[in-house]
C-alpha positions as CSV (number, residue, x, y, z in Angstrom):
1,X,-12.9,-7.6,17.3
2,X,-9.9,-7.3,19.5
3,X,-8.8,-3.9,21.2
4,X,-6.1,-1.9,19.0
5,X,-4.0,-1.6,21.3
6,X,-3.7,-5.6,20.0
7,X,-2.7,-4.7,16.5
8,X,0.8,-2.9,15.3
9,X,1.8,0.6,15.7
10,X,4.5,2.4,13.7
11,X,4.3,-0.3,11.5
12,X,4.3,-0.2,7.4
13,X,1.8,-1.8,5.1
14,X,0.7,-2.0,2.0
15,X,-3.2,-2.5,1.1
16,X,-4.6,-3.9,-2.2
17,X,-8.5,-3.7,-2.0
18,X,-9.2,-5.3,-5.3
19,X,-11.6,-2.0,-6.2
20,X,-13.6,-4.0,-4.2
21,X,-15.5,-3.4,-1.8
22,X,-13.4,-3.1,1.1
23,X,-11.5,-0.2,-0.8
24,X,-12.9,2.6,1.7
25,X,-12.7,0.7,4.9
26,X,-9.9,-1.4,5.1
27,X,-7.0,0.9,4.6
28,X,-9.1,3.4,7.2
29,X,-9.3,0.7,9.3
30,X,-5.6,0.1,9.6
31,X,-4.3,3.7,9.7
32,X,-6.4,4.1,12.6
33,X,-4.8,1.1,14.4
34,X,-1.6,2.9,14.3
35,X,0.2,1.6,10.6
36,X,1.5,3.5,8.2
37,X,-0.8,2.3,4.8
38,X,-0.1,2.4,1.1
39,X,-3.1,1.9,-0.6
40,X,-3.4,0.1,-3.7
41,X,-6.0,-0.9,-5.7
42,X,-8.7,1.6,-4.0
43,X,-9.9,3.7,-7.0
44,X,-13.5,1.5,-8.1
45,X,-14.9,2.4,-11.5
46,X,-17.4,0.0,-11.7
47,X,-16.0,-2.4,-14.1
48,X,-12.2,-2.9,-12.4
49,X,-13.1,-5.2,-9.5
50,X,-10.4,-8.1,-9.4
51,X,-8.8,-6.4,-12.6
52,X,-5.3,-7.3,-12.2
53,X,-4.7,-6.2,-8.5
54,X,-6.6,-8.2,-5.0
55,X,-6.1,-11.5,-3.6
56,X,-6.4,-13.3,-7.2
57,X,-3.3,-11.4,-8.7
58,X,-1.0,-10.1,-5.9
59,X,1.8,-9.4,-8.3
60,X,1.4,-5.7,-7.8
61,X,1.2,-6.1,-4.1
62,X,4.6,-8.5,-4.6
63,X,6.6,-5.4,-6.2
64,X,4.9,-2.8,-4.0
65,X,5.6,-4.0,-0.5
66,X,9.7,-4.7,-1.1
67,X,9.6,-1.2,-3.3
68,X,8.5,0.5,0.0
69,X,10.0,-1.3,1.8
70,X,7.2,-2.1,3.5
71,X,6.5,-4.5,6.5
72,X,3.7,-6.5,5.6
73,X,1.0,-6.6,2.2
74,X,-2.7,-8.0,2.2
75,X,-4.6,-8.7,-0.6
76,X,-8.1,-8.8,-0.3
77,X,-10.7,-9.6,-3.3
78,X,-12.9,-7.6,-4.6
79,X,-16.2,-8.4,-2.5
80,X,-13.5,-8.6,1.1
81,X,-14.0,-12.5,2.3
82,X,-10.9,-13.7,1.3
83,X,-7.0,-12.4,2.3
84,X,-3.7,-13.9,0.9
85,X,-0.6,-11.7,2.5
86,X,3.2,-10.4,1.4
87,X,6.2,-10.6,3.3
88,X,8.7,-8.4,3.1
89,X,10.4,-9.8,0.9
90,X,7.4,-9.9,-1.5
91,X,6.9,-13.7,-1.6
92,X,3.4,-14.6,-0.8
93,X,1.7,-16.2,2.4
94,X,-1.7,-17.9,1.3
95,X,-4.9,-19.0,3.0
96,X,-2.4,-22.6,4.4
97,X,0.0,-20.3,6.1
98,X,-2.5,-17.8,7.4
99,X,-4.2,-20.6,9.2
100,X,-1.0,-22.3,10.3
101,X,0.3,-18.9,11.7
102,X,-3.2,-18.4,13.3
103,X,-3.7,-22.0,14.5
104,X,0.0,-22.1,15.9
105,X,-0.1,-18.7,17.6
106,X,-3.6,-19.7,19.4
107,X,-2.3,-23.4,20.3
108,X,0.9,-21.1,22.0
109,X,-2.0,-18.6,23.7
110,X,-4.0,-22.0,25.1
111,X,-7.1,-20.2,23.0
112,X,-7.2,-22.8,19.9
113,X,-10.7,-24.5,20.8
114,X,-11.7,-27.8,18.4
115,X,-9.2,-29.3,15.3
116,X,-8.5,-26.5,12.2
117,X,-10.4,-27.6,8.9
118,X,-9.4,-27.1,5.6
119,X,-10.1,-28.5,2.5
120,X,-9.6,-31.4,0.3
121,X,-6.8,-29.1,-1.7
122,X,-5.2,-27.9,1.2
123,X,-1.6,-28.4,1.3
124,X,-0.4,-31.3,2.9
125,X,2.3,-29.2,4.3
126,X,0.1,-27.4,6.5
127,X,-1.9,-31.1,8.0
128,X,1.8,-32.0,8.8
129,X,3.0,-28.8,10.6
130,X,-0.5,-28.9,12.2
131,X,0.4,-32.6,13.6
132,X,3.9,-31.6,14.3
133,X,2.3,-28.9,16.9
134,X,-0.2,-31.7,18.4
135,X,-2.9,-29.6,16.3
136,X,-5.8,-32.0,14.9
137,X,-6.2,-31.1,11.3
138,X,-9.5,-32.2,9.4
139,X,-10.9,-31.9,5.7
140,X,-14.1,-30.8,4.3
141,X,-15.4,-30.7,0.7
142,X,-14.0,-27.6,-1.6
143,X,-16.1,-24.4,-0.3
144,X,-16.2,-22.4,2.6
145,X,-19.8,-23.5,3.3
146,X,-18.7,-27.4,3.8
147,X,-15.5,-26.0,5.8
148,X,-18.0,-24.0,7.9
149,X,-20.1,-27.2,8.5
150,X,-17.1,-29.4,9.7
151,X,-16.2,-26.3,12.0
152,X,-19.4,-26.1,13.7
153,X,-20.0,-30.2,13.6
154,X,-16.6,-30.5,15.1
155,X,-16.7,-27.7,17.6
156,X,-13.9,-25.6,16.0
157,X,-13.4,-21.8,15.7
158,X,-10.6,-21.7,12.8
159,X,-10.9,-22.8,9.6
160,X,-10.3,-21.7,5.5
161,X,-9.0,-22.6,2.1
162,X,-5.9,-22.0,0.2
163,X,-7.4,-19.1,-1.7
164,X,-7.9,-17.5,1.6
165,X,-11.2,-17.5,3.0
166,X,-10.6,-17.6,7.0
167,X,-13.1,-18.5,9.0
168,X,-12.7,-17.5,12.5
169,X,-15.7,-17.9,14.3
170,X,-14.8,-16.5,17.7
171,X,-14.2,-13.0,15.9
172,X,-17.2,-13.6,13.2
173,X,-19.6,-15.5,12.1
174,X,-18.1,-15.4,8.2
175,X,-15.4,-15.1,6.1
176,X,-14.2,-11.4,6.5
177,X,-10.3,-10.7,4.9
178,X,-9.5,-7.8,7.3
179,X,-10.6,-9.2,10.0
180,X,-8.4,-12.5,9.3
181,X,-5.6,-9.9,8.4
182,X,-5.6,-8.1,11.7
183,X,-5.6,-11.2,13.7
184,X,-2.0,-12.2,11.7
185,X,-0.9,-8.8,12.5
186,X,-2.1,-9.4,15.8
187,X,0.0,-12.1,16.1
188,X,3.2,-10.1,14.3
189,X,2.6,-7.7,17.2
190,X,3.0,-10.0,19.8
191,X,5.7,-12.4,19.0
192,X,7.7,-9.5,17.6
193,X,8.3,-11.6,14.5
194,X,8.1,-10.5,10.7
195,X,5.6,-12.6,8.4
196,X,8.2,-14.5,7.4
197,X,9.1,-15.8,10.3
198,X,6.1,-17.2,11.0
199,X,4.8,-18.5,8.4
200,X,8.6,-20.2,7.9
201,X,7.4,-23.7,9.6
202,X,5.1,-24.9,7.4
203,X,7.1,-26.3,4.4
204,X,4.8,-26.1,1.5
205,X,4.5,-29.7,-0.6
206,X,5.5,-29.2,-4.6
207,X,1.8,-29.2,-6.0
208,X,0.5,-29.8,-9.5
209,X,-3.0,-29.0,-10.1
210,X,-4.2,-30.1,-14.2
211,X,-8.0,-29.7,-15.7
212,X,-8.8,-32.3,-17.9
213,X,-11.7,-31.9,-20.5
214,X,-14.4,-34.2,-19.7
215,X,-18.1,-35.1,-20.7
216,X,-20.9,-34.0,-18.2
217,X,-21.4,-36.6,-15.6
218,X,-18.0,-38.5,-16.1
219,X,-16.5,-39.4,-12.5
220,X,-12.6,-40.2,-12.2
221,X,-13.4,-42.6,-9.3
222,X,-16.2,-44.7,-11.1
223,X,-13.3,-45.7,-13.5
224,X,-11.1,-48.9,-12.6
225,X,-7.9,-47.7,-15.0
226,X,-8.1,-44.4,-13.7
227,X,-8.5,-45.6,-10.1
228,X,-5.3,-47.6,-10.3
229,X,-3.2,-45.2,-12.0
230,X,-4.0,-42.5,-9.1
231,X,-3.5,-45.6,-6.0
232,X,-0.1,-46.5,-7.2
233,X,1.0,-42.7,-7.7
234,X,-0.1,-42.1,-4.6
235,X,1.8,-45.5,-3.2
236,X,5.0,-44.3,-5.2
237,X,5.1,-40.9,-2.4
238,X,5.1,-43.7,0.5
239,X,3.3,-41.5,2.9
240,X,4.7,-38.1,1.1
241,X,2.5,-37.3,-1.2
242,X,-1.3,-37.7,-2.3
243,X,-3.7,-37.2,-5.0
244,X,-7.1,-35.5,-5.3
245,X,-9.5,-36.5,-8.1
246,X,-12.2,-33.7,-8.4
247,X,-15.1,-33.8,-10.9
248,X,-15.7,-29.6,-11.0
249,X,-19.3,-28.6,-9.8
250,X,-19.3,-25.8,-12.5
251,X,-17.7,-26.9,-15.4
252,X,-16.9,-30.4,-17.6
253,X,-13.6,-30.9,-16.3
254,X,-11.9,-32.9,-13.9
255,X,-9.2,-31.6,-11.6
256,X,-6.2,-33.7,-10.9
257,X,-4.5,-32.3,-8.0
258,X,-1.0,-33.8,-7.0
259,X,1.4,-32.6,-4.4
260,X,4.4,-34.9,-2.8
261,X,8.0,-34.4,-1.4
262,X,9.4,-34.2,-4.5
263,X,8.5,-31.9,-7.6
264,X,9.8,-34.2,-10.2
265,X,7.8,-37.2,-9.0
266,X,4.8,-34.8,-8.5
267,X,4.7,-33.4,-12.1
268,X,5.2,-37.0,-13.3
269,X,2.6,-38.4,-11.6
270,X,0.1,-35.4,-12.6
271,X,0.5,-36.2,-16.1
272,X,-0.1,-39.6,-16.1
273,X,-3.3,-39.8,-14.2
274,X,-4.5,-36.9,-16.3
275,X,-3.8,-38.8,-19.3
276,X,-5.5,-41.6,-18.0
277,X,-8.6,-39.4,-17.1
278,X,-8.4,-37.9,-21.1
279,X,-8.3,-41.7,-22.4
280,X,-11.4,-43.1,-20.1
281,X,-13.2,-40.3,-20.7
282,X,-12.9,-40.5,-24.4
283,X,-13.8,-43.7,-23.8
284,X,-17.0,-43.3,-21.9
């Protein structure tokens, strides 16, 4: 872990800890650094882990940070591997921004070793930023175990998913949400910018993400009708857009993910490839 002299002093924060496991640590971890902390979600009864509060449902966090006035929010979950963040406005950065605002800081610092890896859902927003910065950008499978994969096949030390698992393997050898929170602040420290700021140049892509009810075993991609619904969707974006077809691994649904330039086009397109999923899989 970097020094603390690294980290921000005299600085505001609020902490949500999920009643997770991080709920003793975290926000001792940060007072000692030097930041002023307003815990949240630190009182664990045994059966409020992820109960309204953490990573999974920041709205708390959202009202807190601004109501404080605040500099900064993170939102761990309950068992601490993943982070999504507040600004101070109480808009939320997720697991795409962190790793742009990580990847982009680094590429600055000459410290960025190997491409970034995210996921099949990551936002397109942050491959184009990435490629904007001269950044190489590659995708692994939905799971932090396959992004982990591609990082060590590929020779990279940053990865994660929207959700906000980080993986950053030159400070750990797993997922950890406080340590992928103090490497952000880290970075707030010493560009002197707000969250905001930096997380500002990655324009998020409109996404649409629909479940459609399938039978066990049905595959999207084995399908011709479906197949050319989801080619010519994705043709309509001309380079702007693209769609993900995901049978789940856990339950009988498939996942239509959409996201493009435009939200109109997006929603439009989502609902027509997941109507054409619900008629071939009727039809199986």
């Amino acid at each position: 872990m970097p020094p603390a002299e690294s980290f921000p002093t005299k600085s505001s924060g609020v902490i949500d800890c999920a009643n997770g496991a991080a709920y003793k640590v975290a926000p001792r971890v940060l007072a000692e650094l030097g930041a002023e902390i307003v815990p949240i979600g630190c009182s664990p009864n045994g059966r409020n882990i992820n109960d309204a509060c953490g990573s999974t449902s920041p709205e708390l966090l959202q009202l807190t940070v601004p109501g404080v006035r605040a500099d900064v929010g993170i939102a761990l979950d309950g068992d601490g591997d993943r982070v999504v963040m507040i600004d101070a406005l109480g808009r939320t950065v997720d697991g795409d921004q962190i790793l742009f605002v990580l990847a982009a800081a680094r590429r600055a610092a000459g410290t960025l070793r190997g491409p970034v890896v995210g996921t099949v859902m990551s936002n397109l927003g942050l491959e184009q930023a990435l490629g904007e910065r001269g950044i190489e950008f590659r995708r692994a499978a939905v799971g932090d175990r396959y992004v982990l994969a591609a990082m060590i096949e590929a020779g990279g030390t940053l990865g994660g998913e929207t959700s906000g698992h980080i993986l950053c393997l030159d400070k750990t050898t797993t997922g950890d949400g406080l340590i992928s929170a103090l490497q952000v602040l880290a970075v707030m420290k010493a560009s002197g910018k707000a969250l905001a700021e930096l997380a500002a140049p990655m324009s998020k892509y409109p996404q649409v993400m629909l479940n459609v009810k399938v039978a066990r075993g049905f595959d999207p991609l084995q399908n011709e009708a479906v197949r050319a619904t989801a080619d010519r969707a994705e043709r309509g974006f001309d380079g702007r857009g693209r769609v993900v077809l995901r049978a789940s691994g856990t339950e009988p649904v498939v996942r239509v993910m959409v996201e493009g330039h435009d939200a109109t086009m997006v929603r439009k397109a989502a609902k027509e490839i997941a109507a054409a999923v619900e008629t071939a899989a009727r039809d199986h």
